[in-house]
ZAMARGU-4260 file (C-alpha; in steps of 0.2 Angstrom, whole numbers, plus 5000, padded with zeros to 4 digits):
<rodrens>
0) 4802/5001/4875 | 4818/5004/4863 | 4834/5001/4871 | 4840/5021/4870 | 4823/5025/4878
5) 4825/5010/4893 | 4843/5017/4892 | 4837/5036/4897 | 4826/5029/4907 | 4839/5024/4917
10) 4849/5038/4919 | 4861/5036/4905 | 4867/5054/4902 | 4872/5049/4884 | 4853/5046/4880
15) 4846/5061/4887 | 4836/5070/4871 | 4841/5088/4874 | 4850/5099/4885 | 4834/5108/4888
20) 4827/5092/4897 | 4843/5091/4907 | 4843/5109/4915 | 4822/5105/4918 | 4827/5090/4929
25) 4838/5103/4937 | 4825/5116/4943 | 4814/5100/4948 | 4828/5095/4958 | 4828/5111/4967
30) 4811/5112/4971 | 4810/5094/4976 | 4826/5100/4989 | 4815/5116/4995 | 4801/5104/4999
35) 4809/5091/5008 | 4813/5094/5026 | 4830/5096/5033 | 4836/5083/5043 | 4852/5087/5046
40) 4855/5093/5063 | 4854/5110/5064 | 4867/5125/5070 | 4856/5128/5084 | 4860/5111/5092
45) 4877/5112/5101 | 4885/5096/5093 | 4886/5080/5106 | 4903/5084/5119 | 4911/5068/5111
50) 4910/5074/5094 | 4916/5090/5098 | 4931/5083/5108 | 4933/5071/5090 | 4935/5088/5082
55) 4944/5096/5092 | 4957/5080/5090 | 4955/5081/5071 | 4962/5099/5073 | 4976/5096/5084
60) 4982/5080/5072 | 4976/5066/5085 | 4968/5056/5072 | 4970/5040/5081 | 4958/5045/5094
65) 4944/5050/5083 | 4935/5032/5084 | 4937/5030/5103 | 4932/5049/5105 | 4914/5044/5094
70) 4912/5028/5098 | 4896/5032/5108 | 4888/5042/5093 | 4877/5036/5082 | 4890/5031/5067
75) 4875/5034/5057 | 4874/5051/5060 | 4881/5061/5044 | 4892/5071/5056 | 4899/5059/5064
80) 4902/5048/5051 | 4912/5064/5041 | 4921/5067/5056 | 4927/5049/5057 | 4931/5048/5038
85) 4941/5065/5038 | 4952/5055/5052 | 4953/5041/5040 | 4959/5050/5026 | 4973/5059/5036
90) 4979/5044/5038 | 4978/5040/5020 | 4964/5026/5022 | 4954/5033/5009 | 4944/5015/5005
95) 4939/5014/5021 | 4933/5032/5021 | 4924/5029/5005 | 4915/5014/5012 | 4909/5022/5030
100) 4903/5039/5018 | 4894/5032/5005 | 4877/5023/5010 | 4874/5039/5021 | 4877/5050/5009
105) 4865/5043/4997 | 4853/5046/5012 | 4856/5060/5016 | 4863/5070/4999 | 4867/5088/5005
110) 4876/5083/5022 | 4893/5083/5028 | 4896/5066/5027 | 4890/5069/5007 | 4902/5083/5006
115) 4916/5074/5012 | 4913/5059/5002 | 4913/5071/4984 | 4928/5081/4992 | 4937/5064/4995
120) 4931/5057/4977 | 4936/5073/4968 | 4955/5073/4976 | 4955/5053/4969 | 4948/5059/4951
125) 4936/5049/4953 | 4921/5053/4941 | 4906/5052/4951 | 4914/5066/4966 | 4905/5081/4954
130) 4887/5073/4953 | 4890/5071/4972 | 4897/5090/4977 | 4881/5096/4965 | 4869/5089/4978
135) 4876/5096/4991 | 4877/5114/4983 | 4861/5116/4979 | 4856/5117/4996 | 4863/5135/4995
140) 4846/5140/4985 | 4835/5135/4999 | 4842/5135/5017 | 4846/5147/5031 | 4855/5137/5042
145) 4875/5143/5042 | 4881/5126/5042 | 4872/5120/5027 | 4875/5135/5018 | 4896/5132/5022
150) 4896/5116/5015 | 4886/5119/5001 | 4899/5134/4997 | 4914/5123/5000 | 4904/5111/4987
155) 4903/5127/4977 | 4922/5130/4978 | 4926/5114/4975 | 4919/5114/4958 | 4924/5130/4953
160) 4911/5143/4957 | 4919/5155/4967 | 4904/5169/4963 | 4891/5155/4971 | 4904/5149/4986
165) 4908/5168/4991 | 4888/5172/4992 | 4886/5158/5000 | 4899/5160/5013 | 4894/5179/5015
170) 4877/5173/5020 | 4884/5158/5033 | 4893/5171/5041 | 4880/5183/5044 | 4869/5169/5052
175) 4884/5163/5062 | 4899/5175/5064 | 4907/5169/5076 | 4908/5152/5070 | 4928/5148/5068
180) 4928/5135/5057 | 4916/5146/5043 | 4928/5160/5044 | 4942/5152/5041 | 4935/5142/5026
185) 4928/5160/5018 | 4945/5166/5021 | 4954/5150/5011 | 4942/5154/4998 | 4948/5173/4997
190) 4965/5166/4998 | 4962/5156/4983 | 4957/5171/4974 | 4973/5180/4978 | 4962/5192/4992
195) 4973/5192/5006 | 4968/5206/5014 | 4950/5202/5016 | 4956/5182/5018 | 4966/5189/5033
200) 4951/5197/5041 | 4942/5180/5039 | 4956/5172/5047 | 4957/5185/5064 | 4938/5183/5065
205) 4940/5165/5067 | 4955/5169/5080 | 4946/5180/5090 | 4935/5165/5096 | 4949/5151/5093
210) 4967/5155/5098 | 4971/5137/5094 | 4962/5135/5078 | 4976/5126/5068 | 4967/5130/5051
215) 4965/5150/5054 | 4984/5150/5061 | 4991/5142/5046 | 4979/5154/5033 | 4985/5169/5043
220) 5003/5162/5039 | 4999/5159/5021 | 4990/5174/5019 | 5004/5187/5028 | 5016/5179/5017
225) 5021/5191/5004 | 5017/5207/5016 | 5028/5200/5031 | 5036/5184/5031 | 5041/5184/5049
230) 5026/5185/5053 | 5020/5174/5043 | 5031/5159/5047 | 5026/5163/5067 | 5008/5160/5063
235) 5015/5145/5055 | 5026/5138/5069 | 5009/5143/5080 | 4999/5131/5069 | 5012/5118/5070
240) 5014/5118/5091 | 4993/5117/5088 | 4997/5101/5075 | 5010/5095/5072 | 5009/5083/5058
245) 4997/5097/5047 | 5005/5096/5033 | 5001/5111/5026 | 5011/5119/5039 | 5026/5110/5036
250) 5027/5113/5020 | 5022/5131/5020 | 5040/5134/5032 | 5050/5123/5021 | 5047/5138/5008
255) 5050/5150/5020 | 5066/5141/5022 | 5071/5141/5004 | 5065/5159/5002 | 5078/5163/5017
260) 5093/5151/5009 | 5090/5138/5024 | 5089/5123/5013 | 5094/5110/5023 | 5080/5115/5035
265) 5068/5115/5020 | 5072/5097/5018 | 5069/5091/5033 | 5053/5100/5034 | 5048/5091/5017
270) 5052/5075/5023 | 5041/5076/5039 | 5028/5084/5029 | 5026/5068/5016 | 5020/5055/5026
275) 5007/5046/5033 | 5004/5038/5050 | 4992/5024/5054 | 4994/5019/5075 | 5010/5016/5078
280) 5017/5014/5060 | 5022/5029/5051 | 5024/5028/5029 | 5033/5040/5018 | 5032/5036/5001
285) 5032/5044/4985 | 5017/5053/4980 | 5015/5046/4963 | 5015/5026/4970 | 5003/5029/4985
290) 4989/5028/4976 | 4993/5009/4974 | 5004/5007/4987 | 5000/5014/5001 | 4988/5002/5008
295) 4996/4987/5002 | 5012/4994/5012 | 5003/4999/5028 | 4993/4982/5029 | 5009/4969/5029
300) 5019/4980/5041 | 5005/4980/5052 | 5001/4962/5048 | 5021/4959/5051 | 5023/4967/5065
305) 5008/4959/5074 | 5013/4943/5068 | 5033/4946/5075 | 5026/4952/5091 | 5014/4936/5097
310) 5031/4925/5091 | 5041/4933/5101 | 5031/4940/5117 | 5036/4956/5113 | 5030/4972/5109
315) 5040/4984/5101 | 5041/5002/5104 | 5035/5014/5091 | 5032/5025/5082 | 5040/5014/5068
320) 5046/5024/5053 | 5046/5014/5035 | 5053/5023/5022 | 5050/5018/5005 | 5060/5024/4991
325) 5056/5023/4970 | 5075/5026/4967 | 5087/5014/4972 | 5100/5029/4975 | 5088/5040/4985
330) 5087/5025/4997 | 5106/5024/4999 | 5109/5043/5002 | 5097/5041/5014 | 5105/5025/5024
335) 5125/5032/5021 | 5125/5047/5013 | 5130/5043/4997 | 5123/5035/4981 | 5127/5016/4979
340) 5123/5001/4991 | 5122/4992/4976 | 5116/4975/4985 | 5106/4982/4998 | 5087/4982/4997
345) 5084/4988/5014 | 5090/4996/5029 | 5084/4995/5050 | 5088/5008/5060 | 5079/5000/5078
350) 5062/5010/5075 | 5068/5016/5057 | 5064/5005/5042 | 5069/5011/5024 | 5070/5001/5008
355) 5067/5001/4989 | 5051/5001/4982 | 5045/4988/4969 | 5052/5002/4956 | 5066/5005/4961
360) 5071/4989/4953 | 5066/4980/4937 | 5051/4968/4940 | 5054/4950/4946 | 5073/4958/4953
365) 5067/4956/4971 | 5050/4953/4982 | 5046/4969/4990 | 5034/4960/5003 | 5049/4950/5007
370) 5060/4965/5011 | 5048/4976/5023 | 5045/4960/5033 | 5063/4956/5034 | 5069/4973/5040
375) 5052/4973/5053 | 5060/4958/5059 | 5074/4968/5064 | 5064/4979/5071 | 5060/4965/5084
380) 5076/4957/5086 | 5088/4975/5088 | 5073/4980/5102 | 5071/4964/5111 | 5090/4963/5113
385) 5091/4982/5117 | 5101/4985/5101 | 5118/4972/5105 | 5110/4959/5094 | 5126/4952/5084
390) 5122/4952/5065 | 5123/4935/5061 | 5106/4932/5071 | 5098/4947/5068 | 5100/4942/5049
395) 5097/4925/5049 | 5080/4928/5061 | 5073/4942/5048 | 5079/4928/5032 | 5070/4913/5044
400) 5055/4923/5044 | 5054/4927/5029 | 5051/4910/5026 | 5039/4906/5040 | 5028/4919/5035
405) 5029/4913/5014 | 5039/4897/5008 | 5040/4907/4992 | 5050/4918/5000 | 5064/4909/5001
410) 5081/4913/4996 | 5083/4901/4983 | 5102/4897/4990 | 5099/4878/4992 | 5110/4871/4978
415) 5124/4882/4981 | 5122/4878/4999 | 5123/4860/4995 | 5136/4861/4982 | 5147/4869/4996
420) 5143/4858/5008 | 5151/4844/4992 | 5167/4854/4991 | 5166/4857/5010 | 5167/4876/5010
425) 5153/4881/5021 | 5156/4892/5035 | 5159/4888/5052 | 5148/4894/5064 | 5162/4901/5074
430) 5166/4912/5058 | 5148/4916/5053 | 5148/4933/5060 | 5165/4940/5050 | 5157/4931/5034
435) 5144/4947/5036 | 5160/4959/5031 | 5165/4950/5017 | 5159/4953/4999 | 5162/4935/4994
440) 5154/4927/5008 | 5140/4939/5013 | 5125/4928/5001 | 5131/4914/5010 | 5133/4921/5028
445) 5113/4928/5025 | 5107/4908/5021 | 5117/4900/5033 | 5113/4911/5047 | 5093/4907/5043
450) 5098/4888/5043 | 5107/4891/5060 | 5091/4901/5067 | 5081/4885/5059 | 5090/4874/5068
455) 5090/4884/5085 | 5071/4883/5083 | 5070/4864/5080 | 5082/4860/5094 | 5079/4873/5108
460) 5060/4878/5104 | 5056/4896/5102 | 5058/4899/5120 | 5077/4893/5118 | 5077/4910/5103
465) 5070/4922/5114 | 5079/4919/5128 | 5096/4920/5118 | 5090/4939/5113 | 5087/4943/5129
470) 5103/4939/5135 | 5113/4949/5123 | 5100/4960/5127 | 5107/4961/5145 | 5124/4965/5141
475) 5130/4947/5136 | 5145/4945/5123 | 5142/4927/5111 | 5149/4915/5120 | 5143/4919/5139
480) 5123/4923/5131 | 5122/4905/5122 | 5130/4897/5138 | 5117/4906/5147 | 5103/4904/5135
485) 5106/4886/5128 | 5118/4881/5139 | 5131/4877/5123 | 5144/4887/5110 | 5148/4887/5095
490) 5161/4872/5096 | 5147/4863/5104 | 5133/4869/5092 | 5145/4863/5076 | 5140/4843/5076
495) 5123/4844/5081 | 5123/4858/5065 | 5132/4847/5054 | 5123/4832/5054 | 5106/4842/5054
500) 5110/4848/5036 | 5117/4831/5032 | 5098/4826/5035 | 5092/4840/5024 | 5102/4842/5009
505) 5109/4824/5007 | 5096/4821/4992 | 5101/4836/4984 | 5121/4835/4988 | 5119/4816/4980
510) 5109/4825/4962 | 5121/4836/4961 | 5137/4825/4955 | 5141/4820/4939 | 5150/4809/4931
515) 5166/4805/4935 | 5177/4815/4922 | 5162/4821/4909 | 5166/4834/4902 | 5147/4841/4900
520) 5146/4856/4891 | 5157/4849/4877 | 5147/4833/4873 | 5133/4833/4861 | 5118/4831/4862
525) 5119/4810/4859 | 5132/4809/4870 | 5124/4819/4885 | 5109/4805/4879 | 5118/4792/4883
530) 5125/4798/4898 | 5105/4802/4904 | 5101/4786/4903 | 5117/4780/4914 | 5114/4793/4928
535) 5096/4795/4930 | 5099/4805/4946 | 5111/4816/4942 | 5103/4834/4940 | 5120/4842/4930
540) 5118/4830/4915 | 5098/4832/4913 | 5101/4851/4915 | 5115/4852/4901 | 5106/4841/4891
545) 5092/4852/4891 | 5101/4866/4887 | 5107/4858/4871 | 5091/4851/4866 | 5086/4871/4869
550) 5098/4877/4857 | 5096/4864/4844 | 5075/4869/4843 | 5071/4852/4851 | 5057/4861/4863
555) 5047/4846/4867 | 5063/4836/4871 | 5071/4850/4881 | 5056/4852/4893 | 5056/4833/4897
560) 5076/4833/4900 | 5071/4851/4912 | 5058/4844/4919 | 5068/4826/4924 | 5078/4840/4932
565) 5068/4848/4942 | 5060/4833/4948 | 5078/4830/4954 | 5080/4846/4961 | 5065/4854/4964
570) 5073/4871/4975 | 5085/4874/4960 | 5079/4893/4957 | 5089/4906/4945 | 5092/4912/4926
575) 5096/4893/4924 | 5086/4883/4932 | 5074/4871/4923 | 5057/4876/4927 | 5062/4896/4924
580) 5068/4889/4906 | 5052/4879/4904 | 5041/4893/4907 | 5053/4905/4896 | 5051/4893/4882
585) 5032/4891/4884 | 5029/4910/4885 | 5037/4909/4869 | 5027/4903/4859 | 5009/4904/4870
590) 5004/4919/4881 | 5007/4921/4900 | 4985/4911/4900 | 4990/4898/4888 | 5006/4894/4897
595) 4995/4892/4913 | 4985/4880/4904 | 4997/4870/4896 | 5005/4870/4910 | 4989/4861/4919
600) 4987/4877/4930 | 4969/4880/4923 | 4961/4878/4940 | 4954/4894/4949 | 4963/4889/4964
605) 4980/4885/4957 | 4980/4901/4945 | 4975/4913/4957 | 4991/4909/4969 | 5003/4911/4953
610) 4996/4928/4948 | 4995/4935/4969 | 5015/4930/4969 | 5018/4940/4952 | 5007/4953/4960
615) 5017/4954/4976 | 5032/4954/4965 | 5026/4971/4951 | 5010/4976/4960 | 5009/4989/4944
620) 5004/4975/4933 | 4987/4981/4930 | 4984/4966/4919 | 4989/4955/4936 | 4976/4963/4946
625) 4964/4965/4934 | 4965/4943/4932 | 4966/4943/4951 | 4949/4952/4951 | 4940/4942/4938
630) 4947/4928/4948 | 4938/4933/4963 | 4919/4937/4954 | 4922/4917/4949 | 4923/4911/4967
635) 4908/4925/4971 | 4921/4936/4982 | 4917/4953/4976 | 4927/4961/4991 | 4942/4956/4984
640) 4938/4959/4964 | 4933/4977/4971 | 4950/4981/4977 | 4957/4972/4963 | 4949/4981/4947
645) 4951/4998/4960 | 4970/4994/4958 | 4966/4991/4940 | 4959/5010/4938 | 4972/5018/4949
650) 4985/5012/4938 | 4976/5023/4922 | 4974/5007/4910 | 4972/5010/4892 | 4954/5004/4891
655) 4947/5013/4905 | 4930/5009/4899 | 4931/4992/4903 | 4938/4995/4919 | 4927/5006/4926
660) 4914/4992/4920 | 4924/4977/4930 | 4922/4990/4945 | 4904/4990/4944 | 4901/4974/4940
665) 4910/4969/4955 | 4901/4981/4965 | 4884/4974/4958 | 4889/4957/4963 | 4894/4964/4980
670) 4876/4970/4981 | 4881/4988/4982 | 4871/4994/4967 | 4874/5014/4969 | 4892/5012/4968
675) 4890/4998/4953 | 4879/5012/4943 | 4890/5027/4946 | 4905/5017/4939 | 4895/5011/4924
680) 4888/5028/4920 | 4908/5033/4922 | 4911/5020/4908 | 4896/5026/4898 | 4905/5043/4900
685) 4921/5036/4890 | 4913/5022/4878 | 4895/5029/4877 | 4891/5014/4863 | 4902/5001/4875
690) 4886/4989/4876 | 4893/4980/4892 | 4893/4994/4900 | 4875/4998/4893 | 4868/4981/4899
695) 4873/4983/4915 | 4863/4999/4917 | 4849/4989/4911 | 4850/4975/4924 | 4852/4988/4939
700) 4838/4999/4932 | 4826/4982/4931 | 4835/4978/4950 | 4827/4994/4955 | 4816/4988/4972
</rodrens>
């Protein structure tokens, strides 16, 4: 057999012969539809009590309680399972939606759970969301139960057959007309086709049987609009007292609001409306970055706020509110008022988190992560001590944590700690607090405080911590909570301090002296030679040297005079420090790859740490996820290259051809061959002669059981 024909046979729609054979397989699908018997329960059967309570949550915006309310059910029953996934997606957990829908809709191809999955696909633009509304719509040819002939019309609207979809529905209501939830969906069609009048007879019909049927209450509003706006903003307050997270809804009476001049009030409506709540953590983003975001954001503050929560015995009242922002200055209006905040990168308000987005600052500037699990932290701390936390712990707990959680984390302020600590201008601990208000002293305050907190840990335990919260939490000023808490102040707190950072920075405080009277950036390069050799351990004069050699073209001998430096102090961090000039100089004349290599980071295990951390850091890198999930098909963990090359094709890459194809591959290695096909046919769609893609049809055609 040729390769076109093996290819057709496969299913490639780029090697079908004719149009003519494709509108045959059509009619053959449709008889094969008429003979096979429905399975799908049938409108007859009153639904089980738990999933009509499940649906009646849905309505009302209790998402949460969808999965205990069905937890009984059959989860593979196709409308439970679209039940559950239309909670899920609420919430904006549309992977998890996707995965729970798709092996039942491939068994059951015209049932809800198979109209939710297109619905959910088509909203994503995800290429295979048309095949999968078609299967459900052709069931409008051959049944006579209502329900199947709604969804197959709201598979008809969906892809733009408003003709077919108002038959359809015209039929479904005949068979059930008292069915509120087929109303009101004949009436949004009607709506969408500028009908109001006949939408708003839909919409009463469903009322007449469902007072509190949020959807009919907000088409009513929507469809009353134009002809009487009071009205029509009751029937949305109405919908909103039924639901009040719909959306819809809110944003219907923010218009109302600018229509009447009430813009403040249209604002705050907005602001409610663009969000997303997943248990007790609420997330409003932007709507162009939750695409990738989203998820991301929502799984380190959960995993952040569990993590806080077993360290310190305490359980935070929610719901928690983080606020992330792609402008710098939309964040700042939001915290004072006004534009500016210049050093800020996050804000805690006790259950109110907002910060800056990884966009809202040029890559590598800061570590987003690193920011929502610091200002979580807070969230702890200003709750466990009932809001009289003093700043300096409250800010050196959320830096110490930061830390605990990822090393990498870490503020990088080790030499100019230490070089402080030469010239003796630390802070004392009596004045820690103040150094918070001053511009000059504010970096420091931040590190030393974490060392401070550090040191707490090491010296009273974790207990000794907690208990020092909850004595400010119980009214305490400073000096009466650590006498109660430690038994000790900050006089007595001073030595103990001291001589623990002796211990920690003495290396570094020693590598960081020069030579007596040497003027450094003076000498040249010979000079800074000689004076090398002489002071092996001395971190200044390897650095400098480096430098020169840099300037002078010497690459080769500038890495080894950066890299003596390094080894002599390995925290430096910054614009200047060795290993940052070393990689700039490799990058230089190699690619990010090569510089790895070279670098000896060829192993899987080392390389995959580096690209998570530049990932964390500009998670709109598609090139970063896209090596994170060729990483992961290396080590066999198609889970993870899933996600990745997903991230990968949310990001809108140039060569989507080849991104759709790492998606499938990775779904083929997962074992989950009707995903894997539907992404390769995607990329056959784009690059019809892109032979990966071709070859991978072939192998799942051949894997065929």
């Amino acid at each position: 057999m040729s390769r076109f024909r093996r290819l057709a046979a496969a299913g490639w729609p780029g090697a079908r012969s004719s149009r003519r054979l494709y509108a045959l397989g059509l009619v053959a699908l449709l008889i094969l539809l008429a003979l096979i018997p429905v399975v799908i329960a049938q409108s007859s059967r009153r639904p089980p009590a738990g999933l009509q309570l499940a649906v009646r949550a849905l309505i009302e915006g209790r998402y949460d309680e969808v999965p205990a309310l069905t937890e009984k059910l059959d989860a593979q029953d196709p409308n439970v399972a679209a039940v559950k996934a239309r909670a899920l997606v609420a919430r904006g957990r549309y992977q998890e939606a996707e995965t729970a829908l798709r092996p039942i809709a491939q068994r059951a191809p015209s049932s809800a759970a198979a109209l939710e999955l297109g619905l959910l696909l088509q909203m994503l633009g995800r290429a295979d969301g048309p095949a999968i509304l078609g299967r459900v719509a052709a069931v409008a040819a051959v049944t006579n139960d209502p329900l199947e002939l709604s969804r197959a019309a709201r598979a008809l609207e969906a892809l733009g057959h408003f003709g077919e979809a108002n038959s359809a529905y015209r039929d479904a209501v005949s068979l059930a007309p008292k069915d509120a939830a087929i109303n009101t969906a004949w009436g949004e069609l009607f709506l969408e086709k500028y009908n109001r009048p006949d939408a708003l007879k839909s919409f009463q019909a469903a009322l007449q049987e469902d007072q509190k049927y949020g959807p009919a209450l907000l088409g009513s509003a929507r469809a009353l609009a134009d002809d009487n706006p009071p009205q029509a903003a009751a029937f949305a307050k109405k919908a909103l007292e039924v639901n009040p997270s719909d959306v819809g809804a809110q944003l219907f009476l923010a218009g109302h609001a600018v229509d009447a001049g009430h813009r403040d009030e249209a604002r705050k409506v907005i602001q409610t409306a663009l969000t997303v709540k997943d248990g007790d953590v609420v997330l409003r983003m932007h709507k162009d970055e939750a695409p990738l975001l989203q998820d991301y954001a929502l799984s380190l503050a959960h995993r952040a706020l569990d993590t806080l929560s077993r360290r310190y015995g305490f359980t935070p009242k929610g719901p928690i509110l983080v606020e992330i922002f792609p402008k710098h200055d939309d964040f700042a209006v939001r915290n004072v008022g006004l534009p500016g905040m210049i050093g800020a990168l996050g804000a805690c308000f006790g259950r109110v988190v907002t910060m800056d987005s990884p966009r809202a600052r040029p890559p590598g500037e800061f570590q987003w992560e690193a920011t929502l699990w610091h200002e979580l932290a807070h969230v702890i701390t200003i709750q466990m001590s009932n809001q009289r936390v003093p700043r300096w712990l409250t800010e050196g707990i959320s830096v110490y944590e930061e830390t605990v959680a990822r090393p990498e984390w870490g503020r990088g302020m080790d030499l100019v700690f230490a070089g402080l600590m030469n010239r003796g201008e630390t802070l004392k601990l009596k004045d820690l607090n103040a150094a918070f208000t001053n511009p000059q002293t504010i970096s420091i305050a931040y590190f030393q405080a974490s060392l401070l907190v550090d040191y707490f840990v090491k010296t009273f335990g974790d207990d000794g911590l907690h208990k020092l919260l909850r004595a400010y939490g119980q009214g305490l000023e400073t000096d009466a909570a650590l006498k109660a808490a430690l038994n000790t102040d900050f006089d007595g707190l001073q030595g103990g301090f001291d001589q623990a950072m002796d211990r920690r920075f003495g290396a570094l405080r020693a590598a960081l002296k020069g030579p007596d009277g040497a003027e450094l950036q003076r000498a040249s390069v010979d000079a800074l030679r000689v004076l090398a050799d002489k002071n092996p351990g001395s971190y200044p004069v390897h650095l400098v040297l480096g430098n020169k050699l840099r300037e002078a073209g010497k690459v080769d001998d500038a890495i080894k005079a950066f890299e003596h430096a390094a080894a002599l102090a390995p925290a430096a961090t910054g614009e200047d420090s060795p290993n940052l000039q070393i990689a700039e100089m490799s990058l230089e004349r190699k690619d990010r790859a090569t510089a790895m290599r070279e670098a000896g980071i060829t192993d899987p295990g080392r390389t995959r740490p580096v690209y998570e951390r530049i990932a964390a850091i500009d998670p709109f890198d598609a090139d970063v996820h896209a090596t994170l999930g060729r990483l992961a098909m290396q080590r066999d963990d198609a889970e993870t290259a899933i996600r990745e090359f997903r991230a990968v094709i949310a990001l809108k890459p140039v060569d989507q051809a080849a991104a759709f194809t790492d998606l499938a591959e990775s779904y083929f290695r997962g074992g989950r061959r009707a995903e894997a096909r539907k992404q390769t046919l995607a990329a056959l769609e784009i690059a019809p002669s892109y032979e990966r893609a071709q070859d991978l049809l072939l192998k799942l055609a051949e894997a065929r059981p």
